[in-house]
C-alpha positions in Angstrom: 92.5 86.9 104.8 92.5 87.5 101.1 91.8 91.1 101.4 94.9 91.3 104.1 97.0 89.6 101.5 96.3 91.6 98.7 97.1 94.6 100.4 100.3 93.4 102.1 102.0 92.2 98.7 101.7 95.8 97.4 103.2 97.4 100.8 106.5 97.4 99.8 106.2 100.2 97.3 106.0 103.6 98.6 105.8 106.0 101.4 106.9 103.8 104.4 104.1 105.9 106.7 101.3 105.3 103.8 102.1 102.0 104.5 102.1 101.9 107.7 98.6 103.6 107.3 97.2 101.6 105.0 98.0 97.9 106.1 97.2 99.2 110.0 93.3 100.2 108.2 93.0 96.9 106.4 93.9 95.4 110.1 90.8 97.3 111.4 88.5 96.1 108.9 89.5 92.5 108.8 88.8 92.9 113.1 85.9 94.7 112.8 84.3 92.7 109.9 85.2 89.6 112.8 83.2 91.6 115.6 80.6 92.0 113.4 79.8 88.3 112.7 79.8 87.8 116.7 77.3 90.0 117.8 77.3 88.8 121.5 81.0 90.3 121.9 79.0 94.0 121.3 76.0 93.0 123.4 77.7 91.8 126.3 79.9 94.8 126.3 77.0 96.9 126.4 75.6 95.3 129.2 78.4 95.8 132.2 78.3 99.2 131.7 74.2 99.7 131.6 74.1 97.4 135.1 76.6 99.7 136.5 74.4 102.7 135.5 71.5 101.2 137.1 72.9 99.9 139.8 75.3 103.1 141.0 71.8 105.4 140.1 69.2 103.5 142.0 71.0 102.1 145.0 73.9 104.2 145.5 72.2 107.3 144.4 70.6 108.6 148.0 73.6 107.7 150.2 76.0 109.7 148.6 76.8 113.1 149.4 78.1 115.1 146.8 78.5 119.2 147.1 76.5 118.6 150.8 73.6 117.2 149.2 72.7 113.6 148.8 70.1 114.5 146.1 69.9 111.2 143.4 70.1 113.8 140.1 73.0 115.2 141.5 74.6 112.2 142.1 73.7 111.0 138.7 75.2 113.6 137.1 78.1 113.5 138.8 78.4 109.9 138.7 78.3 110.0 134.7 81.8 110.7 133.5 83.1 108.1 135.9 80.7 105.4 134.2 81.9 106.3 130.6 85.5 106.7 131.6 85.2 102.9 133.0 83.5 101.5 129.9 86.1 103.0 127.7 88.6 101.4 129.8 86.9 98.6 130.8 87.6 97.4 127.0 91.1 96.9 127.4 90.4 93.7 128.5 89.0 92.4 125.4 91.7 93.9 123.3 94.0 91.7 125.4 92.3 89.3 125.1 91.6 89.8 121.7 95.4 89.3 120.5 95.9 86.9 123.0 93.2 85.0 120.9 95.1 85.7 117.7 98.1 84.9 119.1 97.2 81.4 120.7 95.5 80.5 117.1 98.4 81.0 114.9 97.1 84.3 113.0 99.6 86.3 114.5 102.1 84.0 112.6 100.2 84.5 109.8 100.5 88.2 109.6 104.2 87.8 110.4 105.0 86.0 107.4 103.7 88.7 105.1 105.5 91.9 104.1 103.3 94.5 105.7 104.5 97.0 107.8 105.5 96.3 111.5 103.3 98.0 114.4 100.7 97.5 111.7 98.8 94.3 113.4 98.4 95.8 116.5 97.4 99.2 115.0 94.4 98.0 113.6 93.1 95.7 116.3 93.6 98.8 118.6 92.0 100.9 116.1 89.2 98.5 115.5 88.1 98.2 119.5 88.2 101.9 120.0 85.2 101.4 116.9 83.4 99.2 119.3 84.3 101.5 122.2 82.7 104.4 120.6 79.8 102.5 119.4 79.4 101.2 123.3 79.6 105.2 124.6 77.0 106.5 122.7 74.4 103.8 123.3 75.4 104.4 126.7 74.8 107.7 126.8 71.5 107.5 125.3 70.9 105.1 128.8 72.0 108.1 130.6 70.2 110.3 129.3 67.2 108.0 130.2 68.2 107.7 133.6 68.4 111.9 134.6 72.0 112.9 133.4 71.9 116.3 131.6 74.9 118.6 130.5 74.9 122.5 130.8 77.5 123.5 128.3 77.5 123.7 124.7 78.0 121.1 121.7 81.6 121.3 121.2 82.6 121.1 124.9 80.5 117.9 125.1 81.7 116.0 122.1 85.2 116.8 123.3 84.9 115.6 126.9 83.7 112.1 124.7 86.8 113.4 122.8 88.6 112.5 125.4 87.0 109.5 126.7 88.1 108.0 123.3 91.6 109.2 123.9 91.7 107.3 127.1 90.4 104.2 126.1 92.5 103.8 123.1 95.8 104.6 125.1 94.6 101.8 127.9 94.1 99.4 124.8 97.6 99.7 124.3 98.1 98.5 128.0 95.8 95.5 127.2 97.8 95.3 123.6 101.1 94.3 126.0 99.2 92.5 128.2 97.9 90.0 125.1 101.2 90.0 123.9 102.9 88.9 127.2 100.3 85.7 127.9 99.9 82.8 126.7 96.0 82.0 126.6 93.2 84.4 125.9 92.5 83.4 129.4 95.4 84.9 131.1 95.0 88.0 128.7 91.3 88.9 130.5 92.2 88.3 134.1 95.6 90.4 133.5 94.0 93.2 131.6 90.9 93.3 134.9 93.4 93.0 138.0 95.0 96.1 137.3 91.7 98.4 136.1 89.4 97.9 139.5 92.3 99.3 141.2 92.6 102.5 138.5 89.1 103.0 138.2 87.6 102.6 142.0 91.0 104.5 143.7 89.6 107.8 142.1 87.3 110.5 141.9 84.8 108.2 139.7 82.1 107.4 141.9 82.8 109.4 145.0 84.2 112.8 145.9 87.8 112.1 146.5 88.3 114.6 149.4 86.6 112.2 151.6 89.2 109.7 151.1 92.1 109.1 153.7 95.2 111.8 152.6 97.3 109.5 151.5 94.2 108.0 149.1 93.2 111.2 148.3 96.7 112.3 146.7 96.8 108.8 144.7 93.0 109.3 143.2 94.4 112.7 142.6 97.3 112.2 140.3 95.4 108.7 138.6 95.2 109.5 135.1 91.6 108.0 135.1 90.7 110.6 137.7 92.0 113.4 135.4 89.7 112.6 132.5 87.1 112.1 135.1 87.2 115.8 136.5 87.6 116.8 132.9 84.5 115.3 131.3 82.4 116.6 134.7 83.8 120.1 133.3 83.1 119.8 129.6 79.5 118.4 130.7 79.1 121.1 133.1 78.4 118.3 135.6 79.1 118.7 139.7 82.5 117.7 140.2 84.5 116.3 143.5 85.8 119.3 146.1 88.5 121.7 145.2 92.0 120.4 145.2 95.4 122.0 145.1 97.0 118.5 142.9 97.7 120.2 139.4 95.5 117.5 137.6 92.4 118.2 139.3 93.3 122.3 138.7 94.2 121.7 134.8 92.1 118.2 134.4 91.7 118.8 130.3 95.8 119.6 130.0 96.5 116.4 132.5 94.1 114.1 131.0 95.6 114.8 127.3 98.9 114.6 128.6 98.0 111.7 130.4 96.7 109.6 127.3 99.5 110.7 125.2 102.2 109.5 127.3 100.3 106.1 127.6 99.9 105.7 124.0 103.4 106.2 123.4 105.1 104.3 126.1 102.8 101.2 126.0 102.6 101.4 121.9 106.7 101.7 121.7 106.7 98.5 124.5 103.5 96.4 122.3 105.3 96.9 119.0 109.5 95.8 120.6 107.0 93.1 122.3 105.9 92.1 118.8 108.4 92.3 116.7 110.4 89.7 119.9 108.0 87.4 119.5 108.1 87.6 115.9 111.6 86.9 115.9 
């Protein structure tokens, strides 16, 4: 807390976006030195993700046809980018919960009563669990990697299909961001931020080949945002993807997912922040 109040105090001098800036990175690092000290919160968000790996690989992996062939490596390829898409937004839930947390405990308060820059609280918590998030994708991949998944393309479309990824799961921690603000228990915050997600993630292309959905499913997995960056990372990894489909995200996925991810970040950011500063009053 000291460090947070030393650099608040001097936040009323200068640029009002170096501010902004700077009091939004001593946020991150005042989170991120917290996760630290609670290891379990990173371990246990590593697990979920490596069970689903396993689980979708080895029992799933034979029964589904993808591309007319129900080999397991294909499947595991293609099921890849729906598993790291999930993970990264599988962490809005703690980042709900998270502020939820910090609300319920009085920090928020805290914060509040300092002069630092507005937005700046929940900048730096967002910013901080898309460090975890990151951190969680790579040793992910590395599981992966173990289990048969390969990609076909070069270095600089792969790091920007994780690119992306990242993208995604910091705009959905925004989503969770409102979610923690709206609640009142830490509680609340994780059951909100999970009711909407298995909807988002499972209606899409993630773990089955959307064309073999009913239409009207089809068209809905289509035009998901989560599908988009789905169909995008299975391009940038050179991965199989689902059958051809004439619904402009699956034609441009890499245009729709950014576009996608952006709009999220600034609606739900611009709703987090008014939701702040009304709480705050």
């Amino acid at each position: 807390m000291s460090a947070v109040t030393g650099a608040a105090r001097v936040a009323p001098s200068g640029n009002p976006f170096i501010r902004s800036v700077r009091d939004s990175l001593v946020v991150a690092k005042r989170n991120l030195i917290r996760m630290s000290r609670i290891p379990e919160m990173v371990i246990f968000g590593l697990i979920q993700p490596i069970m689903f790996v396993v689980l979708f690989t080895y029992v799933f992996g034979g029964s589904m046809n993808i591309g007319g062939t129900t080999d397991p490596d294909v499947y595991t390829e293609f099921l890849m980018a729906g598993i790291f898409a999930q993970t990264v937004t599988f962490a809005t839930a703690g980042a709900g919960a998270g502020i939820a947390d910090d609300m319920h405990k009085g920090l928020i308060d805290r914060f509040r009563s300092l002069p630092m820059a507005r937005g700046a609280v929940l900048t730096g918590r967002t910013l901080a669990d898309l460090v975890q998030t990151a951190l969680t994708l790579a040793v992910l991949a590395v599981v992966a990697l173990l289990v048969g998944w390969r990609t076909h393309t070069n270095a600089g479309e792969v790091l920007g299909a994780f690119g992306l990824l990242l993208l995604l799961g910091y705009a959905f921690t925004w989503v969770g961001a409102l979610i923690g603000l709206s609640v009142r228990t830490p509680e609340a915050a994780t059951s909100g931020g999970l009711i909407w997600l298995f909807p988002v993630t499972f209606i899409s292309n993630a773990f089955v080949d959307s064309s073999r959905m009913t239409p009207w499913l089809q068209h809905v997995a289509d035009w998901n945002p989560f599908s988009a960056t789905v169909q995008a990372c299975r391009e940038l990894f050179g991965n199989p993807g689902v059958s051809p489909s004439d619904a402009w995200p699956m034609q441009h996925p890499v245009w729709a997912s950014l576009i996608y991810s952006v709009l999220i970040i600034v609606i739900f950011r611009t709703l987090s922040v008014r939701k702040y500063r009304s709480a705050a009053a």
